[in-house]
N, C-alpha and C positions, 0 to 999 in steps of 0.2 A: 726162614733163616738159612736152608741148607742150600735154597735156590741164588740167596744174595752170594755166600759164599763161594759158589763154585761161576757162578758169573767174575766175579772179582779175582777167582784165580785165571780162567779162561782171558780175562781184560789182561789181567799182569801176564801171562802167556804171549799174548799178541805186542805189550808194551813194552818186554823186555829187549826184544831185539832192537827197536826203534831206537832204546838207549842207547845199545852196545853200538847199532851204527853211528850215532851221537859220536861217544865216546871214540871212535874207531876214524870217524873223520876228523874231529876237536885237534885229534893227536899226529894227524896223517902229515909227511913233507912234501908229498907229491898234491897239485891240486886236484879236489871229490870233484865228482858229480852228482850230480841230481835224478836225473832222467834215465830211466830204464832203458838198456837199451843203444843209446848217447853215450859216446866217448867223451870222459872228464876232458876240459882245455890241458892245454900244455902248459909244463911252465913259463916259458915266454909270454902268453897271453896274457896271465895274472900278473898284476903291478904288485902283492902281495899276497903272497900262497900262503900265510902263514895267518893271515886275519881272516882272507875266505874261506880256511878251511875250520880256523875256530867259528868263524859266523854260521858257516853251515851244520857243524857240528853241533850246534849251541840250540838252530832250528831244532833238531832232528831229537835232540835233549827235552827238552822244554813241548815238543808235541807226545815223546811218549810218558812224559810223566804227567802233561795234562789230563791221559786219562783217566789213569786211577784218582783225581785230585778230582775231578767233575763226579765219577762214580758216589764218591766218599761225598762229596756233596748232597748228592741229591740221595739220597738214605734217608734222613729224616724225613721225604716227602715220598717213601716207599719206592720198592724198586722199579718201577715202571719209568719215573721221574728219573731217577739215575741213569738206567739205559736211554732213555730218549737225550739226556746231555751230551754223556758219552757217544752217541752220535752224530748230535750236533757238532761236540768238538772234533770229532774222526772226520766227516765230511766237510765241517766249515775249515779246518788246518790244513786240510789239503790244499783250497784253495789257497788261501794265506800264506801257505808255504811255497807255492807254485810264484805268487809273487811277489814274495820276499825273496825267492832264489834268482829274477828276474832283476828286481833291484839291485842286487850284487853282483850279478854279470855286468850290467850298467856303472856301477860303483867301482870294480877290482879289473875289467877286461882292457885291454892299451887299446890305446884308439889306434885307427890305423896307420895316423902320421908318428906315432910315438915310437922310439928306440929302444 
């Protein structure tokens, strides 16, 4: 029991900031980035700063709460199962995440003839 719980806090440890940058781009006027590293676009580039940054926000949301929600899952089937979810979900979102940010570049960036 003392092993689930401090996994569960160390998980909420790791997942909280994922929220806060949720929450932190959701709310942002200027358009996020994604990529470490990468300078977010300008405004000019985004045909709507205001829906890419809630869509990004909204990833960024929804991967850190998936994984206390997978952890809590897999408990009935002991904690071995929990952590291999929570894995699952940490490495398979990433990917997901990488191209649903990609999708939205494609979706919200002006084409090049566009004003």
């Amino acid at each position: 029991m003392a092993e689930t719980i401090i996994c569960f806090v160390i998980l909420m440890i790791c997942a909280g900031p994922l929220i806060i940058l949720g929450i932190v781009q959701y709310r942002s006027k200027d358009p996020v980035g994604f990529w470490s590293g990468k300078k977010p676009p300008v405004r000019e580039q985004i045909t709507d700063v205001n829906a890419y940054n809630r869509k990004h926000g909204l990833m960024w949301i929804v991967y850190g709460i998936g994984m206390p929600i997978c952890f809590v899952c897999g408990l009935p089937f002991k904690g071995l199962i929990a952590e291999y979810l929570c894995m699952i979900e940490v490495i398979g979102g990433i990917f997901v995440m990488a191209a649903y940010h990609n999708k939205l570049n494609r979706m919200y960036f002006r084409k090049q003839g566009d004003a």
